[in-house]
N, C-alpha and C positions, 0 to 999 in steps of 0.2 A: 525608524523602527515601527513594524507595526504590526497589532495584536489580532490573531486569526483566533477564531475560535472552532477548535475540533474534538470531536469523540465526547468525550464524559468520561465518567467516571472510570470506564473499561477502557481505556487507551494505555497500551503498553508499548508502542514501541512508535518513534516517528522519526522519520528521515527526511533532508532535503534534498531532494534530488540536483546533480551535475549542472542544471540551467541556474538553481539559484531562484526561481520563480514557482514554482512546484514542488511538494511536499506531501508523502504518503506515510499516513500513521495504519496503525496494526492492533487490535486489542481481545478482549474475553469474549467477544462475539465470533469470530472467528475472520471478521471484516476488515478490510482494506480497503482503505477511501483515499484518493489522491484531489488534494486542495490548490488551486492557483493563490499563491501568495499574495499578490500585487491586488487580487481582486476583493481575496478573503472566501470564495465561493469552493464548495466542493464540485468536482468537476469530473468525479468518475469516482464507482466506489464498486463490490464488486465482494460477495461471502464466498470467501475462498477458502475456507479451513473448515472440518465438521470439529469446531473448539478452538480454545483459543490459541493467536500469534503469537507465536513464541521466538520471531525475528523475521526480520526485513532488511535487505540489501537492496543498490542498485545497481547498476552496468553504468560504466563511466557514460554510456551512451546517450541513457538520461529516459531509453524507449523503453528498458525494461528493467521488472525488480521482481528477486526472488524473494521465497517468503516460505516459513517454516512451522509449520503448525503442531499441537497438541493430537494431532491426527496421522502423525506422524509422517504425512506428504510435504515435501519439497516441490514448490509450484516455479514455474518461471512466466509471469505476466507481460506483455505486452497493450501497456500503455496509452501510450501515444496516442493522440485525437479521437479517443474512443470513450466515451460514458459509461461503457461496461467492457472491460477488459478481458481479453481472449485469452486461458492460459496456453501455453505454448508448447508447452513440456511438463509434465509431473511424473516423481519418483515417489515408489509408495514402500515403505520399509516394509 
């Protein structure tokens, strides 16, 4: 077991992503930071909501997670070996 430290205080929502080695949490910022487990290090993060996450999913695929905001857009991220994440698609109510 071993203890990562993310977000603060405003972290509402955190998922392990399909690898099991990666983990993106979600919170009152509107931010989404994806952590490498094994290292402890964030490894890509990326303010995707004007407000805060109000959820986060992933694709079994492990490259991408959706993610639903106070802003009321539905994002789709793509992930994967990038430091700042490309969203892919968004639906805006």
């Amino acid at each position: 077991i071993r203890a990562v430290r993310v977000g603060g205080r405003d972290l509402w929502h955190l998922i392990v992503l399909p690898d099991g080695r990666h983990a993106v949490t979600g919170g009152a910022t509107g931010r989404l930071t994806q952590y490498d487990l094994e290292g402890g290090q964030e490894v890509a993060a990326v303010d995707a909501h004007g407000g805060r996450v109000k959820g986060v999913a992933a694709h079994p695929d492990g490259r991408r997670v959706a993610s639903v905001g106070e802003d009321s857009r539905v994002c789709l991220w793509e992930f994967a070996g990038s430091a700042s994440p490309d969203v892919s698609r968004f639906l805006s109510a």
